[in-house]
C-alpha positions in Angstrom: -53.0 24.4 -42.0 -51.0 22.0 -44.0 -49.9 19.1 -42.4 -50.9 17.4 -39.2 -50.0 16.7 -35.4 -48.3 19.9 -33.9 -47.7 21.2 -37.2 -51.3 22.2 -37.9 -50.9 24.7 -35.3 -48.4 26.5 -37.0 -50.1 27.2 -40.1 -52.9 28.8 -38.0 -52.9 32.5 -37.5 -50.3 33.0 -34.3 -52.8 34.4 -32.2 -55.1 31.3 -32.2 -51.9 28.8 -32.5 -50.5 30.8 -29.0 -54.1 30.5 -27.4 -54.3 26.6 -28.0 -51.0 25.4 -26.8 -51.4 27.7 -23.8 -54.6 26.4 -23.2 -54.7 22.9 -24.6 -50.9 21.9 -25.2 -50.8 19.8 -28.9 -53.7 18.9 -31.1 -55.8 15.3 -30.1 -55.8 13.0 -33.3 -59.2 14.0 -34.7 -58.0 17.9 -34.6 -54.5 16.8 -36.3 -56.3 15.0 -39.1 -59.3 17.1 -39.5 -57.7 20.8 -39.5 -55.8 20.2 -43.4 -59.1 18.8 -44.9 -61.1 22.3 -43.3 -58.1 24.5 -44.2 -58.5 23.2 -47.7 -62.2 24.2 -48.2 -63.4 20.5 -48.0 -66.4 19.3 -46.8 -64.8 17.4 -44.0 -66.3 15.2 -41.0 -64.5 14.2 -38.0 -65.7 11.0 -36.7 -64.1 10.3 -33.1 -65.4 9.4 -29.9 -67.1 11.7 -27.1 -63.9 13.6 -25.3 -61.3 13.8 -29.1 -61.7 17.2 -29.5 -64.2 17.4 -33.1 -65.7 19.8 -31.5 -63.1 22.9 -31.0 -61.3 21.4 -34.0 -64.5 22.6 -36.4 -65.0 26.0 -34.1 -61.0 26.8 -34.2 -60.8 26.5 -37.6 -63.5 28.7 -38.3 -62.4 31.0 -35.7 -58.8 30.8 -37.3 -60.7 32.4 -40.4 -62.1 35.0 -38.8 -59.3 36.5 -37.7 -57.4 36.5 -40.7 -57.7 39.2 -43.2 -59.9 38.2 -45.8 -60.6 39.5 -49.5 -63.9 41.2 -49.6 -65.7 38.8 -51.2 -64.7 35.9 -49.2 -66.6 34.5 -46.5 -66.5 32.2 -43.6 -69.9 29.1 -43.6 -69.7 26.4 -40.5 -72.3 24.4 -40.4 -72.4 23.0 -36.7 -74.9 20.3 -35.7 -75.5 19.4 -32.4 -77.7 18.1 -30.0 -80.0 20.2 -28.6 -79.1 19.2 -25.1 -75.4 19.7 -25.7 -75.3 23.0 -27.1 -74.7 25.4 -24.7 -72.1 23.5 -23.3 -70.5 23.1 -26.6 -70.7 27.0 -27.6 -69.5 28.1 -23.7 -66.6 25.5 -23.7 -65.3 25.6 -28.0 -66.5 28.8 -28.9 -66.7 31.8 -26.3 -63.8 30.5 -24.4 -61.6 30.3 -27.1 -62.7 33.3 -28.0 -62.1 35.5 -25.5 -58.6 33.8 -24.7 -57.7 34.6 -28.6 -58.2 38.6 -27.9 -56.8 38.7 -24.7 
């Protein structure tokens, strides 16, 4: 995921690169500058305002892991906090939707 803007995309896995522009067209600013830092193993926290995208940003990167093959001993850890009365929109909207456009 080096780099930023559209070129984030492309060092995602094709399937989840495919699923965003279809979906979504190019990155917002907070998922530009926040996928390199994630991709990198860093603690990373994406402050933007309500609407820029942090959300899907932390959920596609992790997703992005997930569907790459992986050494045994390697492991994906999100740590997502969120307000209570948010949540469910949050997992419907950034995590089983992109989800289920990825496989199909």
């Amino acid at each position: 995921m080096a780099g930023s803007g559209p070129f984030a995309l492309d060092a995602m896995h094709p399937a989840v690169a495919a699923w965003f522009r279809a979906s979504l067209g190019e990155p917002t600013r907070a998922q530009a500058l926040g996928w390199p830092p994630v991709a990198r193993g860093e603690s990373t926290l994406l402050l933007a305002p309500t609407g820029s995208g942090k959300t899907l940003a932390a959920f596609l990167a992790a997703i992005d892991r997930l569907v790459r093959p992986a050494p045994a001993a390697a492991g994906t850890r999100v740590l997502y906090v969120s307000p209570l009365k948010a949540l469910a929109v949050d997992v419907e909207r950034n995590l089983r939707a992109p989800l289920g456009g990825i496989a199909a």
